[in-house]
N, C-alpha and C positions, 0 to 999 in steps of 0.2 A: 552236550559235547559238540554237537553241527556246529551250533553257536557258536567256540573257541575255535573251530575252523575256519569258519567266516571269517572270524577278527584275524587268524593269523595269516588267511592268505591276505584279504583288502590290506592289510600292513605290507605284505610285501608287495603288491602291485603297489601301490603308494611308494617306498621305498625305491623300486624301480623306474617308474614313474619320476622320480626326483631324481635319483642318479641319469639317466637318459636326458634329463631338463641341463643337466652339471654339464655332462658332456659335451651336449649341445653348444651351451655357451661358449666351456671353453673351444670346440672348433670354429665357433662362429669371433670370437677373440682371436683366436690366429689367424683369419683370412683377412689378405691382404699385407701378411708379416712375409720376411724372407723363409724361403722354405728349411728346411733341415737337411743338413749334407747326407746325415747317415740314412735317412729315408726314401729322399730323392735317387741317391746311388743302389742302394736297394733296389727300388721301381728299374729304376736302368738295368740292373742287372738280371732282373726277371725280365720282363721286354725284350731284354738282347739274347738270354737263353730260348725265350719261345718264337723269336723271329728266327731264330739257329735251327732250330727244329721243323717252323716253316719250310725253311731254306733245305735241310733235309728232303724233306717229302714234299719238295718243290709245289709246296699247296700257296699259290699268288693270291688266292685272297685273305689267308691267315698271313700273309707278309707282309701284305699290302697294309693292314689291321694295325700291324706290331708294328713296321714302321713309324704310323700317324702316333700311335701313343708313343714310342719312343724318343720322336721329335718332340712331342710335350714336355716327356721330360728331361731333353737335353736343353730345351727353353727355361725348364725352372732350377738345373742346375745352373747356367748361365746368370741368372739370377741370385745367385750366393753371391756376393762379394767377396767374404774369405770365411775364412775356417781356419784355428789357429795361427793364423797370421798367413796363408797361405791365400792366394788369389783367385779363387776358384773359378767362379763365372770368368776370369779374362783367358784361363789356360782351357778351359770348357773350350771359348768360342777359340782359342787358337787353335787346338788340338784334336778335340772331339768333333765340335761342328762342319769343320772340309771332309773331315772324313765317311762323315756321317750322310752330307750331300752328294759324294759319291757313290759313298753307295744305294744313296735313297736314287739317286738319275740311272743305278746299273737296275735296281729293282722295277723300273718303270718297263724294262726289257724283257726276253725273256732267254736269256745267255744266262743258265744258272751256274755255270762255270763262274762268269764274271760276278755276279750276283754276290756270289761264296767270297770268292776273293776279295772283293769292297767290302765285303764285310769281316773278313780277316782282318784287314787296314784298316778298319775301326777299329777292333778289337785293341792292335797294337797299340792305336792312340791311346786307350784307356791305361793302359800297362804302363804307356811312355808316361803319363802321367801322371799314374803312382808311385813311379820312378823319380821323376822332376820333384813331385812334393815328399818322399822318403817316405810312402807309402808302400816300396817295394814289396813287402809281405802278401799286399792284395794283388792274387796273380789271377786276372780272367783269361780262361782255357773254354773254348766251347768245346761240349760232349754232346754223346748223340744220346743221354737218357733222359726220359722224361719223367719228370719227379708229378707232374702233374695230372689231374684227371679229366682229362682232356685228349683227345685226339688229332693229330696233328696231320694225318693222310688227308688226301685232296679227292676231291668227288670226281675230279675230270681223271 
């Protein structure tokens, strides 16, 4: 009876082992492809709610954090060329990215006032955007809850 355990578990490490090999490939097949709108916009939207909650609890080096990665990914939405016919990467860098510069220059400060508010004016960009492409349904509202496990207060 061990015996038939043996063989069932080494099967499924093997098993696994090969699916893990699968996956691999294919991530290593999509690097270097353009990214996917609904994944990239996703990350954006995560990013922007936890740099919102930074921004909250006025913690600069979680801002500081969320900023650099949200720049990533407003570089790899920028990077779409389109989506249903729709121009993505040009309305990114018209729309998103000034806004995004302003508020990344107010974050370098420490006027959380202005801070908040550049990044309200991003927000809007994202809206006005969904709006241009009749994406209107996708309505980004920052909240103050954290869905996450993580703590967003500041040590200073």
């Amino acid at each position: 009876m061990a015996n038939k355990h043996s063989i069932n578990f080494s099967t499924h490490v093997a098993a696994g082992l090969l699916c893990a090999g699968m996956i691999s490939s294919v991530a290593q097949a999509d690097e270097g492809s353009e990214p996917e709108l609904l994944e990239t916009m996703s990350m954006l939207q995560t990013m922007t709610h936890k740099s919102s909650l930074a921004i909250d609890h006025k913690n600069s080096g979680l801002l500081d954090f969320y900023a650099h990665e949200l720049e990533e990914y407003i570089e790899k939405a920028e990077s779409i060329e389109s989506s249903d016919g729709k121009p993505i990467g040009q309305l990114v860098k018209g729309m998103l990215a000034p806004k995004f510069k302003a508020f990344k220059s107010a974050a370098e400060g420490s006027d959380w006032k202005s801070i908040s508010s550049s990044f309200d004016s991003m927000i809007d960009s994202c809206n006005s955007c969904h709006q241009a492409t009749g994406y209107n349904f996708i309505n980004i509202k920052r909240t103050d809850k954290n869905p996450y496990m993580q703590s967003f207060e500041s040590d200073n």
